[in-house]
C-alpha positions in Angstrom: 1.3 68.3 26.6 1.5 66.1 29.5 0.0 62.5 28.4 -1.5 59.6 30.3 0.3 56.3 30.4 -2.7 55.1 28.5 -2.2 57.5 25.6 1.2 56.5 25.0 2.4 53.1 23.3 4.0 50.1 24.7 7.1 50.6 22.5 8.2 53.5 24.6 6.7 51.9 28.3 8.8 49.3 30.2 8.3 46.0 30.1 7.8 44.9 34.0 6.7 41.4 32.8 10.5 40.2 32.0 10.7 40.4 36.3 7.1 38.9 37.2 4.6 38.5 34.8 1.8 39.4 37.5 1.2 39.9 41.2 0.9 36.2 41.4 4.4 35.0 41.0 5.9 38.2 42.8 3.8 36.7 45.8 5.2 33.2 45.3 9.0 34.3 44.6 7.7 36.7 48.2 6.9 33.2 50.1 10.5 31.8 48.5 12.3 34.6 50.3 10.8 34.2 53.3 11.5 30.5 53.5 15.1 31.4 52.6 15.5 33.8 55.2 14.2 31.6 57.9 17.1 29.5 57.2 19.9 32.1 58.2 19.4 31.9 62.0 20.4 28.0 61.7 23.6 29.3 61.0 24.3 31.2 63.5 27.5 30.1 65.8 28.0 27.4 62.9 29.6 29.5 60.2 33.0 29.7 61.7 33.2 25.7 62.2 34.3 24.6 58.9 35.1 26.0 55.5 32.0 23.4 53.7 29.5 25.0 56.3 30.7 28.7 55.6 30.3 27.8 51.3 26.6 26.7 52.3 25.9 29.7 54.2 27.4 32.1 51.8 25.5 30.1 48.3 22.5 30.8 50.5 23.2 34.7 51.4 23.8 35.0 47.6 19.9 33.4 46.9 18.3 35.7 49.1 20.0 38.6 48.0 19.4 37.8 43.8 15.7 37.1 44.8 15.7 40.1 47.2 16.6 42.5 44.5 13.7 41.1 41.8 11.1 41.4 44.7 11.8 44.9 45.9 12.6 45.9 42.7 9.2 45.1 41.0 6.8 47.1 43.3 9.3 49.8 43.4 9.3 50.1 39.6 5.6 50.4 39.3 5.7 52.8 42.4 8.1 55.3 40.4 5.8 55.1 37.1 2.7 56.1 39.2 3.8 58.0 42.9 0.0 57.1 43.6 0.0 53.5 42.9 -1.2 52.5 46.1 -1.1 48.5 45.6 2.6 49.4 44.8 3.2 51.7 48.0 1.3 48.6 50.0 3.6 45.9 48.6 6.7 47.9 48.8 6.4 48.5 52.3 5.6 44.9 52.8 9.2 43.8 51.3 10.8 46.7 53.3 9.5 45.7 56.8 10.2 41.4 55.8 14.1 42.7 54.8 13.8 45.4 58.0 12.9 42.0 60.6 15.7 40.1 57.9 18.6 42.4 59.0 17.9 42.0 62.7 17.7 38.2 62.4 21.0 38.1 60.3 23.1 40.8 62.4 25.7 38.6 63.9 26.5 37.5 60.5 29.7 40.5 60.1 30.7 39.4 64.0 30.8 36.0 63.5 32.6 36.2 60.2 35.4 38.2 62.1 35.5 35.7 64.8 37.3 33.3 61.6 41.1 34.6 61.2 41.8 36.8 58.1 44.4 33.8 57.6 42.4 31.0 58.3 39.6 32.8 55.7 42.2 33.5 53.3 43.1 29.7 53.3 39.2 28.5 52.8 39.2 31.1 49.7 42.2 29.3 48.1 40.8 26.1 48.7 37.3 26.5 47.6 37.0 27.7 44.0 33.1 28.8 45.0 34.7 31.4 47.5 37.0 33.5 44.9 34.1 35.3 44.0 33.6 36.9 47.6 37.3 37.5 48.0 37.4 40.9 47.8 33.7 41.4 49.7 35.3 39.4 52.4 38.3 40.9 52.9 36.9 44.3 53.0 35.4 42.9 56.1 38.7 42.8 57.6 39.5 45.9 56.3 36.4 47.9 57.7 36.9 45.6 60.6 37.1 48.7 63.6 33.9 50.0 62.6 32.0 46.5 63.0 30.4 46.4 67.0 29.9 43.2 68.6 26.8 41.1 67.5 24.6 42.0 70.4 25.7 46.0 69.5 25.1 45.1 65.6 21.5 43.7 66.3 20.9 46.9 68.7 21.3 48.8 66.0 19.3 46.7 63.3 15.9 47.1 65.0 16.6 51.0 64.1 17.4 50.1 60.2 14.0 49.9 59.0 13.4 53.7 60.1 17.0 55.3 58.8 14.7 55.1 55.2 11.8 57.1 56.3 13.0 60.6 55.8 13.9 60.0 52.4 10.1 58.4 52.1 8.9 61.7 53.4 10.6 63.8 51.0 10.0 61.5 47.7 5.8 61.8 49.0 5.9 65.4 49.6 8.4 66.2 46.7 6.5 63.9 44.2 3.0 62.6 45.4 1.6 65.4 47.7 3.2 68.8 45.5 1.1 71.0 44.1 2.2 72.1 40.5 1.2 75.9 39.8 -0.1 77.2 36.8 1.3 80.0 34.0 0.1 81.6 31.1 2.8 82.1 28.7 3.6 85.2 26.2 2.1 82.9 23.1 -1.5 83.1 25.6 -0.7 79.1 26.1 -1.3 77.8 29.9 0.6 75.1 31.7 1.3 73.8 35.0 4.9 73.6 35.5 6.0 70.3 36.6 9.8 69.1 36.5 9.5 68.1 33.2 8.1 71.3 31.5 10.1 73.6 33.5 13.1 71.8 32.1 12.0 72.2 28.7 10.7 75.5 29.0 13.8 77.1 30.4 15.8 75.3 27.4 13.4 76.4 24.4 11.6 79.7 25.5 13.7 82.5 24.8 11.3 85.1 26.5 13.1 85.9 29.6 9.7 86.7 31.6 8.5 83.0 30.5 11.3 81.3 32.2 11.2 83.5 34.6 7.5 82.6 35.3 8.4 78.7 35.2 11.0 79.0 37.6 8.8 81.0 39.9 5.9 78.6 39.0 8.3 75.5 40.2 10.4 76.9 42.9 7.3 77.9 44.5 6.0 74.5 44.5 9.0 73.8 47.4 9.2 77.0 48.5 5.4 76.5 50.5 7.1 73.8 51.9 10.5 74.7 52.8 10.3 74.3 56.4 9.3 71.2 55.9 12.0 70.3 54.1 14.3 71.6 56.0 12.8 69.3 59.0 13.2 66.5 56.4 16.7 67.5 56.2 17.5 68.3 59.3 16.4 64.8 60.1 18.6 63.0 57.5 21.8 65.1 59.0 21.0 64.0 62.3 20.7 60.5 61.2 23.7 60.7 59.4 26.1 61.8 61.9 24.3 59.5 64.9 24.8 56.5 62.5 28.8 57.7 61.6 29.5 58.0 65.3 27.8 54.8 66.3 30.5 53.1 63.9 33.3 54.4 65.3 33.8 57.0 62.3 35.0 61.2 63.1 32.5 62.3 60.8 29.4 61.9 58.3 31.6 61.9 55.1 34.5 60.0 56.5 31.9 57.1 56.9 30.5 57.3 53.2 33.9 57.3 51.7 35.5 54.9 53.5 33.2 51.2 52.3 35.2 52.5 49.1 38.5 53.1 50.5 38.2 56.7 49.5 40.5 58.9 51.3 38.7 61.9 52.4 41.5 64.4 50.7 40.2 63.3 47.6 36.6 65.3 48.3 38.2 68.1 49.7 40.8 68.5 47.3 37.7 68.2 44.5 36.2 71.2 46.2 39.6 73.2 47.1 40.4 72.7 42.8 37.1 73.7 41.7 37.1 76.8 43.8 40.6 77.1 42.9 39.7 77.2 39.3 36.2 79.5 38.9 37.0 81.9 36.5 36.1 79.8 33.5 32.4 80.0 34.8 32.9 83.3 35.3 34.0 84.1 32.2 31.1 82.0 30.7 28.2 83.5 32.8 29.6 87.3 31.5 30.3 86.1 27.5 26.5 84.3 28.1 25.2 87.4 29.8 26.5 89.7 27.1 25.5 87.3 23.8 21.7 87.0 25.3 22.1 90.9 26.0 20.4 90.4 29.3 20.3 93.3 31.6 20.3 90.6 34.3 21.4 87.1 34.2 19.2 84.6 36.1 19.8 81.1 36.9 16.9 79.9 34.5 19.1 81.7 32.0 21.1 79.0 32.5 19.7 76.4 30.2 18.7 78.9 27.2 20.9 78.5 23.8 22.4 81.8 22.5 21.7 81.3 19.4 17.8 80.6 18.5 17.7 76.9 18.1 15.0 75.0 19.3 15.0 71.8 17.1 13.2 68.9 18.4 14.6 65.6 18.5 12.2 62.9 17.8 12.9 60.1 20.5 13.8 58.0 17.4 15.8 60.2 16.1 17.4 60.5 19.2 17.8 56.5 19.2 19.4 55.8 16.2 22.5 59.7 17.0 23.1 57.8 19.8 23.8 54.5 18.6 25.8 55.9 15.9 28.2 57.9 18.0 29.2 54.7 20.3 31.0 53.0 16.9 35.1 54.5 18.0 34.3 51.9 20.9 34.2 48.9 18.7 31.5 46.8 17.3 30.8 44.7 20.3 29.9 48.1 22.2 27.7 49.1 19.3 26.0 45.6 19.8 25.1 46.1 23.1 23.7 49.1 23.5 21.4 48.2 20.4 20.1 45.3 22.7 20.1 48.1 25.3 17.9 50.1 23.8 15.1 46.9 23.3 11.6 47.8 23.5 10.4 47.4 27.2 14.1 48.4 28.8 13.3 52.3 28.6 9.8 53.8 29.9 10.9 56.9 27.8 8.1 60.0 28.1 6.8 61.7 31.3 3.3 60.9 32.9 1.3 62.3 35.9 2.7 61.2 39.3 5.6 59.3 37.4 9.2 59.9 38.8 10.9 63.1 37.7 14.4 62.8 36.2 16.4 59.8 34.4 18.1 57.0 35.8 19.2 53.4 34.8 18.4 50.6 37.1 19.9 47.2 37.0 18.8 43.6 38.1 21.4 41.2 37.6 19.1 37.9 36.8 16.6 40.5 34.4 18.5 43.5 32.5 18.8 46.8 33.4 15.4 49.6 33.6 15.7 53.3 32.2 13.6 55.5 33.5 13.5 58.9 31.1 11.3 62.0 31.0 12.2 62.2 27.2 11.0 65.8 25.8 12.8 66.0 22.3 15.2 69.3 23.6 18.7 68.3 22.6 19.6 68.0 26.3 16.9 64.9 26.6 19.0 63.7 23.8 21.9 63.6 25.5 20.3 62.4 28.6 19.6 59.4 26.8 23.0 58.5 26.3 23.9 59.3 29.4 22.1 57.4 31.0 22.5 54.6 28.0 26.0 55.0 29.3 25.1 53.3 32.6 23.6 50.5 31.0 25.9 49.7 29.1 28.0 49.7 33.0 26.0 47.4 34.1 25.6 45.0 31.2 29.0 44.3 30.8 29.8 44.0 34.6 27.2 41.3 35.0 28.5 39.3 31.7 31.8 39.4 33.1 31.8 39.5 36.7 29.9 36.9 39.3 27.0 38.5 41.2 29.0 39.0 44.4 31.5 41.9 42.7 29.1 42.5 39.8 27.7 46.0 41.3 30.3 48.9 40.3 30.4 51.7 43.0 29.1 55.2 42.8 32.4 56.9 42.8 33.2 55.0 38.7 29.1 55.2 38.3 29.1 58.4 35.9 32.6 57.5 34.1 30.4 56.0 31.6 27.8 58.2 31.0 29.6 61.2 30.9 32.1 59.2 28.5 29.2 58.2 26.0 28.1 62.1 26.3 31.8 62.9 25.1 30.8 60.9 22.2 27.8 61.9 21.2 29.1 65.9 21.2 31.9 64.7 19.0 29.4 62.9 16.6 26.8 65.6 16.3 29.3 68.8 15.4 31.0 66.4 12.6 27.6 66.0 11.1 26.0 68.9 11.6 26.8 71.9 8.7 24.2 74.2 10.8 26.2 76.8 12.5 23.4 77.4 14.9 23.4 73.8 16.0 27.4 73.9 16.2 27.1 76.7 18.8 24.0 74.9 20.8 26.6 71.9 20.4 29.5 74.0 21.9 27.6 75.2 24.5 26.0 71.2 25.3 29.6 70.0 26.0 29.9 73.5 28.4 26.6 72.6 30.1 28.7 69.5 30.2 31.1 70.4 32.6 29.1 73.1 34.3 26.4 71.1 35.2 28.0 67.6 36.1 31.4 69.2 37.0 30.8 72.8 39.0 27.3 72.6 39.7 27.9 69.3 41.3 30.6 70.2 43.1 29.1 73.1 44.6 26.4 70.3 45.7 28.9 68.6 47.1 30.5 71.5 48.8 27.0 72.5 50.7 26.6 69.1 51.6 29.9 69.1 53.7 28.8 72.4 54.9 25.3 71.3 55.8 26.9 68.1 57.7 29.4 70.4 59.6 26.9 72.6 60.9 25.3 69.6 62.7 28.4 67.9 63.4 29.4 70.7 65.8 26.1 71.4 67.2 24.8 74.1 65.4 21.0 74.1 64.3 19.1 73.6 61.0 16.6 76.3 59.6 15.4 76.8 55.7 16.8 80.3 56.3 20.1 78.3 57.1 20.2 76.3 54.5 19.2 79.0 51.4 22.0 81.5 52.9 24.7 78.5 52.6 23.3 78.2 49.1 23.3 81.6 48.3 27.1 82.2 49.6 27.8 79.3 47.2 26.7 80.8 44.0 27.8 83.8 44.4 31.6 82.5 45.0 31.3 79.2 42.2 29.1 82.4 39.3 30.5 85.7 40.4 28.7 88.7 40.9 27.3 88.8 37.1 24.6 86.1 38.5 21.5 87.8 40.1 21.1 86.0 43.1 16.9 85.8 43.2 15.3 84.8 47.1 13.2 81.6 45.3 17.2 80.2 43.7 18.6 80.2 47.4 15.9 76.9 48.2 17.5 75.0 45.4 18.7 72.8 48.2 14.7 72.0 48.6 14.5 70.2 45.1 17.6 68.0 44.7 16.4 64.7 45.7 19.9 63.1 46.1 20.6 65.5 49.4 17.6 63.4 50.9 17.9 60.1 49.2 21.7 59.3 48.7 24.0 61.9 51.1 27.5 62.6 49.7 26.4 61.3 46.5 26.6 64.0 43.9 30.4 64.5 44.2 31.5 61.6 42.3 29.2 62.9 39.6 32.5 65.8 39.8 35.2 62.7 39.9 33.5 60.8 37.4 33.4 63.8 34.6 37.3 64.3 35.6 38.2 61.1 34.9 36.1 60.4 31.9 37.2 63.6 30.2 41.3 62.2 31.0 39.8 59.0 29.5 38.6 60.4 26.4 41.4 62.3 26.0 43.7 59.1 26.1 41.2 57.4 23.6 40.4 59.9 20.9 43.4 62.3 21.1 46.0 62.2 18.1 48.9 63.4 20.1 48.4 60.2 20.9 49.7 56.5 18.8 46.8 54.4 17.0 48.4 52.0 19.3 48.3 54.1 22.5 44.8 54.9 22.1 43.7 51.4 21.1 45.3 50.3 24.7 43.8 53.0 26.0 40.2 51.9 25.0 41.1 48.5 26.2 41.8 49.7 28.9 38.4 51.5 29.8 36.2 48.6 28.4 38.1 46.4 31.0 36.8 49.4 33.6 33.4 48.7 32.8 33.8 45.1 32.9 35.5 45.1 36.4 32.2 45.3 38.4 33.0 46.1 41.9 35.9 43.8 41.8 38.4 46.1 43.2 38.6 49.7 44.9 37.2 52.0 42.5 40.6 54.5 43.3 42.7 51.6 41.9 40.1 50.5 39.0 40.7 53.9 37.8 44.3 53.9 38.8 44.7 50.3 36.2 42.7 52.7 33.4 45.1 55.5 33.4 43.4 58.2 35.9 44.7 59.0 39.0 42.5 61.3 41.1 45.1 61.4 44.0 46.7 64.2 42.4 44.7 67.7 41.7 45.7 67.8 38.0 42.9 65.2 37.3 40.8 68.4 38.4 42.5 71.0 36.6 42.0 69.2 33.3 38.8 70.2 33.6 39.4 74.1 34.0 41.8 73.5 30.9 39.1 71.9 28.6 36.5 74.3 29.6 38.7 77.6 28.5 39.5 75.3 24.9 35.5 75.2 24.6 35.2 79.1 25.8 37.4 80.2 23.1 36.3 77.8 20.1 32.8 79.3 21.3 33.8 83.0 21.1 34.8 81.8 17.5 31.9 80.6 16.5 29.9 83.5 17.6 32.2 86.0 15.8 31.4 83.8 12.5 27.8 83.6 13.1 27.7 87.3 13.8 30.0 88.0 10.6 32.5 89.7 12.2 35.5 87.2 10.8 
């Protein structure tokens, strides 16, 4: 039963007063950030002079962009708790067109920078102890230096930078504020509208096959009335993409998102060319699933649905104190933290009408980090809490031990963590469980594991570079495109055993990362890969007690390491090196170990051993 934000306690509600205690002092910190914008311009033409007037401007840039983060951050909280929250929305807005007028004013600031020689810069950094925090920030500038235009060009382009944002505003209003939710009546005679949230939990719990199929229709239908719409939307956002790509001197849409990372472009096409490479353990699973649910037809919303009946529910404090517990093999200090992590007011735990569908964790350096959870007691909320514990965790360590300039890790190490503290959690739960039902459900977690954040993502990934192509060499955009690329994909990543229904192929219409972070969702892939090669190092005994204790050195020092480095080579120093395509395979490997344990299980459950 979907509850009001009233109805529910503070315990389980964030805590926005740790960033502003009221509108008041967001509006005074609002009139500070102005001010310290203002001064930027003064430095314009100065910067290069002398290495004390450089140390000024940058201890300034650094201001502005720790009080920038608090101020956009606050209304944007509020704005994902309540879509609706129209003082939020107002405010919002207000920071985004003060930062749009910022970046115009502050454009020369890359130019001028690379007017100083690399030499001359590197000289300033050795001699001023206040620089060695930027080092790597500025020398990427170098590095990315052929993609940087002249400052007249840069500010050209700035006055556009405020608009780049708005189709991704469009989606998040029609996809969250503006959608209609449609109502079923369920085989028990129960009624519900199917949001996100319920959807999710009843295609996990319900094993009547013509529920779930009812909540999938119920939800997919919600997009579908819209799908031109959002294929407009996305149309748009591929369009922008490429314009932006070519306007930096880049050959393509996804050669300009990996390359701010030094990420060599082999390394997403070899993550695709290895997945499809390696598809028969899904296949194997969708036809042992198929056969153990004795479906007649196996759906996508089958997906989700244990074999065995299990349907426990997890209290959220139950859920608390299993994951706490599981995060002791990485030392006590770890422990520690994530029990300050989980401090009433960090997590805004249940879902609410109009709040933000998903999970994510959030960080402000100078506050903490922000979960946002739509806890609903299935065991894969439970999991989604460490998960996205696992990021927190991230981000508190990188701020304790890295300086706010290199503090921010990159997406492409973002999900090492979380998927990592998952690993953990499985591991924990089937040593304590003596329920063979819950053992299989456990089994088939750490499968959803890799299916979900390892093949389904990569099949994201793979339409993505599809959907980018198309518009890269001209060709046009329709809904009808975009469900048949979709459709082609699940039939070659599932097989033939998955029933392809017309309301699965608009999938691409509810994934809020294709419209709000492009190119994103394949390091969700990279991430698992190296996080299972991790955990493998750290837990395995084929192993030494002393190999695996460096090896857990050796991943704390990851988290640690902010954005201090490339995240290829931060990997690279950790033991994972995703150059080579049997970082991939590992995955295939581990998912045919699981398969078989599995198939084990069952046989015991069913009494045949």
């Amino acid at each position: 039963m979907l509850k009001n934000r009233d109805e529910i306690a503070q315990q389980y509600k964030w805590n926005l007063n740790d960033i502003y205690p009221n509108w008041e002092d967001w509006e005074k910190d609002l009139a500070t950030l102005k001010e310290l914008m203002s001064e930027i311009p003064k430095y314009h033409g100065k910067i290069s002079e002398n290495s004390n007037t450089f140390v000024e401007f940058i201890n300034l840039d650094e201001k502005i962009s720790r009080l920038l983060d608090k101020v956009y951050l606050y209304p944007y909280l509020q704005r994902d708790l309540d879509s609706t929250n129209e003082n939020a929305s107002v405010k919002l807005q207000e920071v985004e067109g003060i930062y749009a007028n910022y970046s115009i004013a502050s454009s020369w600031i890359t130019p001028e920078i690379l007017t100083i020689p690399k030499e001359t810069m590197i000289t300033w950094i050795d001699e001023n102890p206040v620089l060695e925090a930027n080092r790597f920030p500025l020398m990427e500038i170098y590095r990315l230096q052929e993609h940087v235009l002249s400052a007249d060009k840069e500010k050209l382009l700035s006055y556009f930078g405020q608009y780049l944002g708005i189709p991704s505003d469009i989606y998040s209003e029609l996809s969250t504020s503006d959608i209609k939710w449609n109502e079923i009546e369920l085989a028990d005679g129960s009624k519900t509208f199917v949001t996100n949230g319920v959807y999710s939990k009843i295609i996990s719990t319900d094993r009547d096959q013509e529920d779930r199929k009812k909540a999938f229709e119920a939800l997919y239908n919600s997009f579908n009335v819209n799908k031109n719409t959002y294929a407009s939307i996305y149309k748009s956002i591929l369009q922008r993409d490429f314009s932006t790509a070519q306007s930096r001197n880049y050959k393509s849409s996804l050669e300009k998102a990996l390359n701010p990372n030094d990420i060599p472009v082999e390394v997403y096409t070899s993550l695709i060319e290895s997945t499809r490479e390696n598809t028969a353990p899904l296949k194997r699973y969708i036809s042992l699933r198929k056969k153990a649910l004795d479906l007649k037809e196996y759906h996508y919303y089958d997906n989700s649905i244990n074999i065995v009946d299990y349907n426990r529910e997890f209290s959220y404090e139950e859920a608390k104190d299993t994951v706490l517990e599981s995060v002791k093999p990485l030392g006590t200090d770890y422990y520690q933290d994530l029990n300050t992590a989980l401090s009433e007011g960090w997590l805004d735990v249940y879902e609410t009408p109009n709040k933000r569908s998903g999970a994510y964790s959030l960080n402000i350096y100078d506050v903490h980090p922000y979960m946002l959870l739509n806890y609903n007691g299935t065991m894969d909320s439970v999991f989604t809490l460490a998960h996205e514990l696992g990021h927190t965790m991230h981000s508190m360590l990188s701020t304790r031990n890295q300086p706010y300039s290199i503090s921010s890790y990159t997406i492409f190490v973002a999900e090492v963590a979380s998927t990592f503290n998952e690993r953990l959690l499985l591991d924990n739960m089937l040593k304590n469980t003596t329920d063979p039902k819950e053992r299989i459900a456990l089994i088939e977690q750490a499968i959803g594991g890799i299916v979900g954040t390892y093949y389904i993502q990569t099949l994201f990934a793979d339409y993505e570079y599809q959907a980018h192509q198309i518009v890269e060499n001209g060709g046009a955009i329709t809904s009808d495109v975009l469900s048949n690329i979709m459709s082609t994909l699940f039939t070659e990543y599932f097989g033939n055993e998955l029933t392809m229904d017309e309301l699965q192929k608009i999938i691409w219409a509810r994934i809020p990362h294709f419209y709000n972070s492009p190119y994103y969702v394949y390091q969700y892939a990279t991430s698992f890969a190296s996080s299972a090669n991790l955990y493998d190092r750290i837990t395995n005994p084929k192993y030494s007690l002393e190999e695996r204790e460096a090896a857990k050195k050796d991943y704390l020092t990851l988290l640690k390491s902010g954005g201090n480095d490339h995240p290829m080579n931060q990997l690279k120093k950790a033991g994972v090196d995703l150059s080579k395509k049997d970082a991939f395979y590992a995955v295939a490997t581990e998912f045919n170990r699981l398969l078989d344990l599995l198939e084990e299980e069952l046989k015991k459950e069913k009494g045949d051993i």
